[in-house]
C-alpha atoms as one frame of an Amber mdcrd trajectory, in Angstrom:
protein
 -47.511  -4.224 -78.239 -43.788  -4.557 -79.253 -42.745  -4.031 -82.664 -40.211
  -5.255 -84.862 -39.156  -2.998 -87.018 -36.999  -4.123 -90.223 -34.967  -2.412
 -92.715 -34.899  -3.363 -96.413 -32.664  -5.143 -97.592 -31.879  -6.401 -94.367
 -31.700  -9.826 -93.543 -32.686 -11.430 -89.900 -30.806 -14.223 -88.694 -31.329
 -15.666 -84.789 -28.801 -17.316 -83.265 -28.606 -18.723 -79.425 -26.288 -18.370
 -76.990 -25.455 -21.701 -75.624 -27.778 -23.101 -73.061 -25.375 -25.797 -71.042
 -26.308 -29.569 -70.890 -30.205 -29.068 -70.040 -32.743 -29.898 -72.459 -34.714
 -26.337 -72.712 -38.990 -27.057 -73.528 -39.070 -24.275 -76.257 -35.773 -26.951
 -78.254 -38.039 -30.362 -77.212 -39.634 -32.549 -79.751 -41.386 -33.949 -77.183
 -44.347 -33.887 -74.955 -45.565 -35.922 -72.457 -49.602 -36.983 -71.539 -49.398
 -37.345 -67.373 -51.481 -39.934 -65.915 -55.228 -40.360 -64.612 -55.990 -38.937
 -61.126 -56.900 -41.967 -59.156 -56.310 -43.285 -55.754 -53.914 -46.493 -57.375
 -51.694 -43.865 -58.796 -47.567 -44.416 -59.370 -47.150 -41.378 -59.911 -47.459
 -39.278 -56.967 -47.493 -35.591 -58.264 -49.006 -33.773 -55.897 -47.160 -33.102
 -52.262 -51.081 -33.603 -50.801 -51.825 -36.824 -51.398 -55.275 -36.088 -50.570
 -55.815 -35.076 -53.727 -55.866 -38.206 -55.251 -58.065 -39.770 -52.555 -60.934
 -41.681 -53.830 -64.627 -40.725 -53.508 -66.463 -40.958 -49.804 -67.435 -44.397
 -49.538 -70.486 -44.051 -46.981 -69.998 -46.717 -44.280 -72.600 -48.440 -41.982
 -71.948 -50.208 -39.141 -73.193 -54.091 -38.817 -73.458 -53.362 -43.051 -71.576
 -54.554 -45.502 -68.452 -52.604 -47.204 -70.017 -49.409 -48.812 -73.296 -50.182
 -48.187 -73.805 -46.819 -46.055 -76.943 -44.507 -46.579 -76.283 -40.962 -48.776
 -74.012 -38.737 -47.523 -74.674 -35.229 -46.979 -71.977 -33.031 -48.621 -71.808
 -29.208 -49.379 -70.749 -27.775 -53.239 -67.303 -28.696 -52.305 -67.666 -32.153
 -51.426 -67.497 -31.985 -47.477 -69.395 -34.003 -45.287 -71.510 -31.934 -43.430
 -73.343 -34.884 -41.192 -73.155 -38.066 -40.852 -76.546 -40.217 -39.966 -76.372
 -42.323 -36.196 -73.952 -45.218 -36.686 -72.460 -44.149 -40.192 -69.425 -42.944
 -40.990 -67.186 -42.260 -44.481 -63.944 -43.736 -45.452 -61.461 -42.767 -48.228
 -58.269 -44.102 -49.483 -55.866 -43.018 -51.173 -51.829 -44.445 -51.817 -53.473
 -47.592 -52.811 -51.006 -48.043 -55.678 -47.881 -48.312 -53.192 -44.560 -46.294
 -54.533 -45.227 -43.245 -52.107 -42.228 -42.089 -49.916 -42.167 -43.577 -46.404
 -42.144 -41.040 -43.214 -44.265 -39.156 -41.404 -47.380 -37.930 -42.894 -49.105
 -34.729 -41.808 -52.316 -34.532 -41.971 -54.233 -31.160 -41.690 -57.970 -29.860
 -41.554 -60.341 -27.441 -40.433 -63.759 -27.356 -38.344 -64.082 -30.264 -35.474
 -64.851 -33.763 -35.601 -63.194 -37.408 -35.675 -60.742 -38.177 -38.254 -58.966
 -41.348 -37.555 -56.170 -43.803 -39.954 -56.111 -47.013 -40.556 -54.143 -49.504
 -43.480 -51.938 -52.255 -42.628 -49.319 -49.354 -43.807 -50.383 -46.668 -41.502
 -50.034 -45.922 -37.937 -50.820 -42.854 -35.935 -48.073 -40.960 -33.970 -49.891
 -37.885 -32.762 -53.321 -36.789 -32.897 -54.400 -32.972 -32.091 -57.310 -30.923
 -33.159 -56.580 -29.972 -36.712 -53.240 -31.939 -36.630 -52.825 -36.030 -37.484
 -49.268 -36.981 -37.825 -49.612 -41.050 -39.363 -45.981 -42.741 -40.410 -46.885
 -44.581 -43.552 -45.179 -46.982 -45.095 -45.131 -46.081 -48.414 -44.030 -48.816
 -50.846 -46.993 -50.658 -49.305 -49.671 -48.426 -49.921 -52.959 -48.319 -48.605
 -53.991 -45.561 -46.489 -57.200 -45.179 -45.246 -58.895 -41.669 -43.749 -62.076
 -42.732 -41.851 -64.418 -39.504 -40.308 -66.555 -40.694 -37.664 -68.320 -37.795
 -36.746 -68.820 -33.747 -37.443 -69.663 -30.859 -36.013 -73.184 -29.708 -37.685
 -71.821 -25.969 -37.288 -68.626 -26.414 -38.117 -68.007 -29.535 -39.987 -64.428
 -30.817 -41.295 -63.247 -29.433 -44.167 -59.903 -28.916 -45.939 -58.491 -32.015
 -45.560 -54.817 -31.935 -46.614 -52.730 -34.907 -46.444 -49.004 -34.001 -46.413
 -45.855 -36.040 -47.674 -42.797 -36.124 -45.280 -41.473 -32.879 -45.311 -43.604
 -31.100 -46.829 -45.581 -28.914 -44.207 -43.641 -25.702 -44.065 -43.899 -25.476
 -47.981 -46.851 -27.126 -49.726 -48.556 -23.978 -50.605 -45.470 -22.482 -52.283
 -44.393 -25.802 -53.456 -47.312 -28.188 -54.418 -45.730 -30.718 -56.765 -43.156
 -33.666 -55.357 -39.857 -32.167 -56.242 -39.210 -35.810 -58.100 -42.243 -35.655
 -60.388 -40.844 -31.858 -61.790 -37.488 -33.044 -62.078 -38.731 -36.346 -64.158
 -40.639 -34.129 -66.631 -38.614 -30.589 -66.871 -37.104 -30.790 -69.963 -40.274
 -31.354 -72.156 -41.579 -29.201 -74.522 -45.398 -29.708 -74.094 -47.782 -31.610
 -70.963 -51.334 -33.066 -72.180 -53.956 -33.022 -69.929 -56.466 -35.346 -71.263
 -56.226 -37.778 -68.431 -55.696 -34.857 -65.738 -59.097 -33.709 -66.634 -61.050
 -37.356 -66.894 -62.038 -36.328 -70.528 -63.529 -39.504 -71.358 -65.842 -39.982
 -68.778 -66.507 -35.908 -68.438 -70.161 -34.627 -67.974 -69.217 -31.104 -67.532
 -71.671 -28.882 -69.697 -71.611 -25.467 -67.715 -68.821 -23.553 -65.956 -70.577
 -24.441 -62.835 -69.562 -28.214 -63.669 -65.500 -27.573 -63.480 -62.993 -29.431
 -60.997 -62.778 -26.112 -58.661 -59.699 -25.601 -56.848 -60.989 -25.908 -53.477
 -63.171 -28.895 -54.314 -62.506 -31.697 -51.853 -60.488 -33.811 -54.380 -59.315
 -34.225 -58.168 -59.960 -37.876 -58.690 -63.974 -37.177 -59.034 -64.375 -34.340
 -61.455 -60.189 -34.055 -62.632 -57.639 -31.590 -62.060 -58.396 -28.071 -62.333
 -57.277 -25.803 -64.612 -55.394 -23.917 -62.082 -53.382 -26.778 -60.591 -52.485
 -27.495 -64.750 -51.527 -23.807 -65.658 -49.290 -23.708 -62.452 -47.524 -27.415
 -63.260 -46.749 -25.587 -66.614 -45.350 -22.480 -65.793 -43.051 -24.186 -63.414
 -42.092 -26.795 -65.806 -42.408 -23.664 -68.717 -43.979 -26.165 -70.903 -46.507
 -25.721 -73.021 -50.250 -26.466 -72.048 -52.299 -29.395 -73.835 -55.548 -28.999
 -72.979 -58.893 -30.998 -74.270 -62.206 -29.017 -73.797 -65.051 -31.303 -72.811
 -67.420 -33.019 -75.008 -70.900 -31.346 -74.007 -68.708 -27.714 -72.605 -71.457
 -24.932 -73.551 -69.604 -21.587 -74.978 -69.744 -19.681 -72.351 -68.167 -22.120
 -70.230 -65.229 -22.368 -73.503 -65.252 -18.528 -73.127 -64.512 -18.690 -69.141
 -61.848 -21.458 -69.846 -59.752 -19.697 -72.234 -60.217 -16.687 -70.212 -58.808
 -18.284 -67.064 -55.937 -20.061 -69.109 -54.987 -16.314 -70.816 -55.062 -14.767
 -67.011 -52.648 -17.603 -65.599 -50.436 -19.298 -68.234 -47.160 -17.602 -68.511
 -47.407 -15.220 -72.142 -44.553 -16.929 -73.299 -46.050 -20.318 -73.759 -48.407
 -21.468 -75.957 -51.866 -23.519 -75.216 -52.947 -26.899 -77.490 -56.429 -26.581
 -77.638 -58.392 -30.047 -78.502 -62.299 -30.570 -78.847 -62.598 -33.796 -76.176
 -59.899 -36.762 -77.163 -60.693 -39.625 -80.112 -63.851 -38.742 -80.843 -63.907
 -41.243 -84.113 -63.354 -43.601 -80.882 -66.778 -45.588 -80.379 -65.587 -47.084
 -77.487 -66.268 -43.270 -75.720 -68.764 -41.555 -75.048 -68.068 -37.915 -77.105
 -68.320 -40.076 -80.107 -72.214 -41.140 -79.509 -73.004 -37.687 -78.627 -71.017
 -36.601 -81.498 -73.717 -38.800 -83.601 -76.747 -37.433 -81.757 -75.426 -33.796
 -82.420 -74.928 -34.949 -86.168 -78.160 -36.131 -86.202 -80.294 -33.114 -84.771
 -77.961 -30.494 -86.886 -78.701 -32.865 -89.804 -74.680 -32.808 -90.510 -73.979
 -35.480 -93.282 -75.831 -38.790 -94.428 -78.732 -40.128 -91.406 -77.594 -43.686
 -92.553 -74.063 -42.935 -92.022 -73.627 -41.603 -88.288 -69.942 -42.321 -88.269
 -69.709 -39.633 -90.777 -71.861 -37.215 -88.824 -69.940 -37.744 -85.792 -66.922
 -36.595 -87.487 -68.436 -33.574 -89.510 -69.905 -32.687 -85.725 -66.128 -32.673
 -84.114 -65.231 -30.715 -87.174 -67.465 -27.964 -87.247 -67.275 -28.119 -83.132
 -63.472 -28.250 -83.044 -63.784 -24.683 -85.116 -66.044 -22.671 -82.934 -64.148
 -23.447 -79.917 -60.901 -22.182 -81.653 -62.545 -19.203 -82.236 -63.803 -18.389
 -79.168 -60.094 -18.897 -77.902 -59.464 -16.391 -81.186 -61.601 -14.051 -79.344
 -60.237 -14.361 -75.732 -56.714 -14.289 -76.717 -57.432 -11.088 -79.261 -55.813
 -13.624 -81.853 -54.117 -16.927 -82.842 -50.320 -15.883 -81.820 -50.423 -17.953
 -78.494 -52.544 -20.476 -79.490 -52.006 -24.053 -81.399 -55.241 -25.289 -82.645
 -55.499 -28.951 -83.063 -57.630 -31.287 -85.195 -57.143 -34.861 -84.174 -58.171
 -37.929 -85.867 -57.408 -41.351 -85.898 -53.987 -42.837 -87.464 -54.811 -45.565
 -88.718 -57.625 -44.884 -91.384 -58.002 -43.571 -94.596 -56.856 -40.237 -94.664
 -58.760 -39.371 -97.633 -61.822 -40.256 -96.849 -61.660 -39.224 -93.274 -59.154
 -37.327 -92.440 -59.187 -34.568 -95.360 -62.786 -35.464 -96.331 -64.562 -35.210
 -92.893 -62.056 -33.468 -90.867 -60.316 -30.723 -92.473 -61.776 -29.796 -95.749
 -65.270 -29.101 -94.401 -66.467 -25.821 -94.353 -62.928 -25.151 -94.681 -61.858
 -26.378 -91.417 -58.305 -26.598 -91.946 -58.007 -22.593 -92.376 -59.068 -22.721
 -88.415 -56.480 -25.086 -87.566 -52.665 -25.043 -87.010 -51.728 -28.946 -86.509
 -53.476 -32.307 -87.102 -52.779 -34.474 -84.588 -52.787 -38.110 -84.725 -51.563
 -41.706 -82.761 -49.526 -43.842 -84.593 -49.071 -46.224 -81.924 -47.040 -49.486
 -82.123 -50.053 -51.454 -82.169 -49.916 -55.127 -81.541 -53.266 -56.423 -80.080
 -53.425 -60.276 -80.243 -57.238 -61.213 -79.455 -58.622 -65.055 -79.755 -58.879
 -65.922 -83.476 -57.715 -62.684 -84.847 -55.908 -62.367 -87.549 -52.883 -61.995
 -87.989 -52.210 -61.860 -84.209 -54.202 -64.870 -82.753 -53.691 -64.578 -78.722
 -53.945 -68.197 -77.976 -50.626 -68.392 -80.864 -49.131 -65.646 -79.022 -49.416
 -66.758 -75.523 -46.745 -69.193 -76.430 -44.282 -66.734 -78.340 -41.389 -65.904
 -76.514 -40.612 -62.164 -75.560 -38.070 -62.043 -78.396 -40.544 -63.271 -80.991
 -42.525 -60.619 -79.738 -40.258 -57.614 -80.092 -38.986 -59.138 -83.367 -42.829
 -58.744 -84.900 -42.586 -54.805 -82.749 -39.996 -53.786 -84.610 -40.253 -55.441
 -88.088 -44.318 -55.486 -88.473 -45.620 -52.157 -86.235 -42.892 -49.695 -86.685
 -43.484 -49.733 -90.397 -47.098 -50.242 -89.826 -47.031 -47.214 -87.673 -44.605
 -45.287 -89.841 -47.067 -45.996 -92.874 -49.773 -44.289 -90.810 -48.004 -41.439
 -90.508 -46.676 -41.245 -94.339 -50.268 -40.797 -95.599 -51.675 -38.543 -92.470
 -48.491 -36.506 -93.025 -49.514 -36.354 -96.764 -53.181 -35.087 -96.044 -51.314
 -32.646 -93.442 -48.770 -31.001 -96.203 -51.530 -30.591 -98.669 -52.994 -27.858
 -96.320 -49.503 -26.198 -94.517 -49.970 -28.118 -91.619 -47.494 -29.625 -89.445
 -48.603 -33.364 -88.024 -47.822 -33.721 -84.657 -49.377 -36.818 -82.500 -51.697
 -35.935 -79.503 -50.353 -39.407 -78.620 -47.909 -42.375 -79.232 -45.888 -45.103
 -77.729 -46.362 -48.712 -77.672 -49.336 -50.990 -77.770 -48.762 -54.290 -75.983
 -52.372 -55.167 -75.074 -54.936 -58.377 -75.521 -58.274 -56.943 -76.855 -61.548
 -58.599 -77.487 -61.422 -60.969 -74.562 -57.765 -61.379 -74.622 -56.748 -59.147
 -71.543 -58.166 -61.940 -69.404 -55.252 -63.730 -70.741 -52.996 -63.871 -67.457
 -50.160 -66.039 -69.892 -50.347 -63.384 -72.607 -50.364 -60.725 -70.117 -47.269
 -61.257 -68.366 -45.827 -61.958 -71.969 -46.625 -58.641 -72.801 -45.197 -57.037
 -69.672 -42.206 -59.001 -69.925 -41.863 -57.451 -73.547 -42.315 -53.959 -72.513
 -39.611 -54.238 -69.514 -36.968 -55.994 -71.900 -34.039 -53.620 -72.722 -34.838
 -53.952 -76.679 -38.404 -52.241 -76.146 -35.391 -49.088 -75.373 -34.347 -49.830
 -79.092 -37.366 -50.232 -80.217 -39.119 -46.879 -79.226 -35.722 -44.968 -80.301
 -36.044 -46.241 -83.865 -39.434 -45.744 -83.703 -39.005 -41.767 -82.962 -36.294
 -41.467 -85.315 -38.761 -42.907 -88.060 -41.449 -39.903 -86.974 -38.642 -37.610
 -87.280 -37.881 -38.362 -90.546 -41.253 -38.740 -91.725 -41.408 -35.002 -91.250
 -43.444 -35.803 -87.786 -43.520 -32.525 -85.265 -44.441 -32.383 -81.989 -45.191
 -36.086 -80.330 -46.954 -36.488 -77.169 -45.812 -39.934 -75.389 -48.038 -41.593
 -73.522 -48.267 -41.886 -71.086 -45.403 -40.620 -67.856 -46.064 -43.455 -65.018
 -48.850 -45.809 -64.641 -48.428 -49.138 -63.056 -49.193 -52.013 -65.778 -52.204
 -54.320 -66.184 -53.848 -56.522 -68.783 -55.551 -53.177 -69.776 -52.033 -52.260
 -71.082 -48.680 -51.369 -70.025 -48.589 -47.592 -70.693 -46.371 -45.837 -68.420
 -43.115 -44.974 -69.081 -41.851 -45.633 -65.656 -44.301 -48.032 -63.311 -43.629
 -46.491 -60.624 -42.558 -42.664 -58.982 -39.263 -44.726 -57.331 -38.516 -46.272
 -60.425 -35.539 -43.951 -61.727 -35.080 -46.305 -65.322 -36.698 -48.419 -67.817
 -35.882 -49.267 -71.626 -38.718 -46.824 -72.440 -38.333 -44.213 -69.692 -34.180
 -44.188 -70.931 -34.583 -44.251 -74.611 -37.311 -41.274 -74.463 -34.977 -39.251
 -72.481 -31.816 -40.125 -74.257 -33.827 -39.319 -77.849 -35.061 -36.194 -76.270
 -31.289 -34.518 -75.258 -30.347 -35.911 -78.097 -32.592 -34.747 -81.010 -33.027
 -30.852 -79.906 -34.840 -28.592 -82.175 -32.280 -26.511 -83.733 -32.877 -23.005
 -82.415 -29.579 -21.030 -83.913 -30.021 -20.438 -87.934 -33.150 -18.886 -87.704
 -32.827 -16.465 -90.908 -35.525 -14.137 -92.272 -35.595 -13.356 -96.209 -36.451
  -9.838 -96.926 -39.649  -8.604 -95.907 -42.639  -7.914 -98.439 -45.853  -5.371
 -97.330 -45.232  -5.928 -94.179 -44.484  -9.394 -93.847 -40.931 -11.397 -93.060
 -40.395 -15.349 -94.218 -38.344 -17.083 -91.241 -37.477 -20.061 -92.405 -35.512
 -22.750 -89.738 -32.893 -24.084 -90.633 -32.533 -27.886 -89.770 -36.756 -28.418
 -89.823 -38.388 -29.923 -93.020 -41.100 -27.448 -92.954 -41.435 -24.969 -95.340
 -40.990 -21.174 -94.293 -43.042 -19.660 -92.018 -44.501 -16.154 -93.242 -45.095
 -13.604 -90.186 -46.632 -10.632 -90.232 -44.332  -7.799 -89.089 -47.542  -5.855
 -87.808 -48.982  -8.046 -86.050 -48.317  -9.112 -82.060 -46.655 -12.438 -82.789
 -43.303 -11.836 -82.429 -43.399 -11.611 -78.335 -39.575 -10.404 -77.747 -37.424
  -6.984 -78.860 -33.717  -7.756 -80.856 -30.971  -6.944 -79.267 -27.368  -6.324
 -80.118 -25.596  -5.329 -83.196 -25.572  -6.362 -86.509 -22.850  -8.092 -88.476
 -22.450  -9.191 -91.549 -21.513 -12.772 -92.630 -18.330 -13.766 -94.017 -19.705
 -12.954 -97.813 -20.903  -9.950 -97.060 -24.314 -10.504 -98.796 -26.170 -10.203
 -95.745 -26.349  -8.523 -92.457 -27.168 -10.631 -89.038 -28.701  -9.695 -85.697
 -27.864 -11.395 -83.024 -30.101 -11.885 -80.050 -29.549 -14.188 -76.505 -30.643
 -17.811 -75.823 -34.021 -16.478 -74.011 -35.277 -14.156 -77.071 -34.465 -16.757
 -79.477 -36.024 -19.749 -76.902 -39.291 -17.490 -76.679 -39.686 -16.785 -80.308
 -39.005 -20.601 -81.179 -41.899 -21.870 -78.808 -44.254 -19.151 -80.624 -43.781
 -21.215 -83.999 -45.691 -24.328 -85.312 -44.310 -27.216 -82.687
């Protein structure tokens, strides 16, 4: 344990060296929530693209597409036989965007693998060794096995960008997907780790690292700790909906082993569990139900007084892991747009005392604007014949102060118990609901909108209003996701796309709105405790206890005194200061 050691009267006061034109994570406002593990991804993070290959589709010859018997597979996903006249395909690069070249494909054991996609061909095929030049903007590559050795069946199936063979174990992310996202203070995992369709219930049930892929169970933990630590960001991470203890007790303890001590780790029961549309939220009512939490004829209220009371044992089992709260951020999320009264303080925070367990509520005040036929006031057969200006006219008159008003009264419910609000996650909501996404008319409307150089403006007001609303930490969501009529989310569409409106404004806000890490000043200490307040932040001072392990870095340098002489500085470097900062309330 280091300690800091003060002198009365002294006073503390950080200030950083400066840092150059690079936005620094611990300064960042912002966080971003990467996108879902699928085999139509844009976003290409991981060098092995076999990582996001699809499940085994079990083939049959003279039988129609997928309409193969079982396949036999060992705990890691394998195929360890294939039945006379069978064999398995998989694809992955469906989504296009992918760099073009020479792909390397790698394996162990002894069978067939073969290629085929009308964007693949095979240059060289060896034991152990496929070389297949894809062409990458078109997507589509297929990996068929056709047959296995019963002893010593193929396994280990890596699928290599161009260029990345010599290095892929050292160097496991695409160089262009760190470089997009270094900068940001925080990365949330929820859609890494397929939270809302998740079944895991024992440790047994995680996404291992040497499973065969991470589109079926998520990403694991390890691949997420190491993406941090490179990108020294923060870790955002959402514990499944049905996890058992001990399997919270073995995930905190593998997150305290690998995540670098200077960052911290979000820690969030599941994701929108006041969201019916999921299903944590029905077992959230079942739970309710056979604890006999709240009113039987009012589930909704159960379900929330279950996350509640949920939410806090998991924090403490983290407590106990991590021998304390100093590298943690514990997070109770609930939805923006309700009544923060009656849910948010009444259901989520003050029971049991919940909020004493917590260090942030979390919420997302998207820019919602969700036409759907007859609604009211957004009918989608009356949009469908806006024009994109009408539409970013209603954005950013109507849903920026909607949104803003969301926040306003969360942030309200937040103060009245020290806690800062962040949002777990936030951006715009361009989408046709309740029948409306089959809209093709409103769809491309809504695309159009979202690719218009005034949806730039747009989101750049729109953080400035969470700024000044006192807002913390905001997670955007979501990095780069191709759009649909299920939404346009992505900042970028697609892993060659270098600019959008959103993708520019999010980065220009971010360089431009850096926390302030100099003027960090420390009143006088009382039994044992020092008051930092920072200067620049609404928030109120933050008391630390001088005894305690929090403060993760040793001063160094002399003191001074300032030009009135009523108080004496210390002044530490950029790195001290930089680690201390990411150790507060983001």
């Amino acid at each position: 344990m280091r300690t800091l050691f003060l002198l009365l009267p002294l006073c503390l006061a950080v200030s950083a060296l400066e840092c150059g034109a690079a936005a620094v994570p611990a300064q960042c406002r912002l966080g971003i929530n990467v996108s879902a593990p699928v085999d139509w991804t844009t976003e290409h993070p991981f060098v092995d693209v076999f990582r996001f290959s699809r499940a085994w589709i079990s083939q049959s010859n003279n039988a129609p597409w997928g309409a193969g018997p079982p396949l036999a597979v060992d705990t890691n996903g394998w195929i360890t036989a294939l039945q006379t006249n069978c064999y398995a395909d998989t694809p992955m690069l469906t989504g296009g965007h992918a760099p073009s070249g020479n792909y390397v494909c790698l394996y162990d054991g002894q069978g067939t693998i073969s290629f085929w996609g009308a964007s693949a061909s095979v240059v060289s095929n060896a034991p152990g060794r496929v070389v297949v030049n894809v062409n990458g903007a078109a997507g589509g590559l297929f990996l068929r096995i056709s047959a296995v050795s019963a002893t010593n069946y193929i396994r280990n199936i890596r699928v290599l960008m161009p260029g990345a063979e010599s290095n892929y174990l050292t160097q496991p992310f695409a160089s262009n997907f760190l470089a997009r996202w270094s900068g940001f203070n925080t990365v949330r995992f929820m859609s890494w780790m397929n939270i809302n369709s998740s079944t895991q219930q024992n440790w047994s049930d995680r996404p291992r690292a040497n499973f065969y892929n991470y589109t079926d169970r998520g990403v694991p933990l390890e691949a997420m700790i190491d993406l941090c630590n490179r990108l020294k960001a923060n870790a955002w991470i959402c514990v499944p909906h049905k996890a058992s203890d001990d399997y919270v007790t073995q995930f905190a303890a593998l997150v305290k082993q690998l995540l670098d001590p200077s960052l911290k780790v979000y820690i969030e029961y599941s994701n929108e569990v006041w969201n019916n549309q999921f299903p944590q939220n029905a077992y959230a009512q079942q739970q309710s139900a056979i604890l006999h939490l709240g009113d039987p004829s009012r589930p909704w209220e159960g379900a929330a007084l279950f996350y509640s009371e949920r939410a806090v044992q998991i924090f403490q089992i983290f407590e106990q892991v991590f021998g304390g709260t100093n590298r943690l951020c514990r997070v109770l999320a609930w939805q923006a747009a309700t009544d923060p009264g009656y849910w948010t303080d009444g259901l989520v925070l003050s029971p049991s005392n919940a909020w004493q367990h917590a260090d942030a509520l979390a919420i997302a005040p998207y820019l919602t604007f969700s036409p759907s036929p007859g609604g009211a006031p957004l009918d989608s057969n009356a949009v469908t014949n806006w024009t994109v200006s009408h539409i970013l006219d209603y954005v950013q008159t109507n849903c920026v102060a909607e949104s803003i008003g969301w926040v306003t009264a969360q942030k309200a419910v937040a103060a009245k118990y020290g806690l800062p609000l962040i949002c777990y996650e936030a951006g715009q909501s361009l989408v046709g609901v309740g029948g409306a996404e089959n809209n093709d008319a409103l769809t491309a409307l809504l695309e159009a909108a979202n690719r218009d150089p005034r949806m730039g403006a747009i989101y750049t007001s729109y953080l400035d209003a969470w700024r000044n609303a006192g807002g913390r930490l905001m997670c955007v969501f979501e990095s780069v996701s191709s759009y649909s009529k299920y939404g346009s989310w992505g900042l970028l569409e697609f892993a060659d796309q270098t600019d959008s409106p959103k993708f520019d404004a999010v980065m220009g806000w971010l360089r431009g709105n850096l926390r302030p890490l100099p003027q960090l000043k420390a009143m006088a200490p009382q039994h044992g405790a020092v008051s930092l307040q920072v200067q620049g932040e609404p928030s109120a001072p933050y008391v630390i206890d001088a005894s305690s392990d929090l403060l993760q870095w040793q001063i160094a340098g002399g003191a001074t005194t300032d030009a009135s002489g009523a108080a004496t500085y210390l002044v530490i470097g950029f790195n001290q200061a930089a680690q201390f900062y990411r150790g507060l309330p983001q």
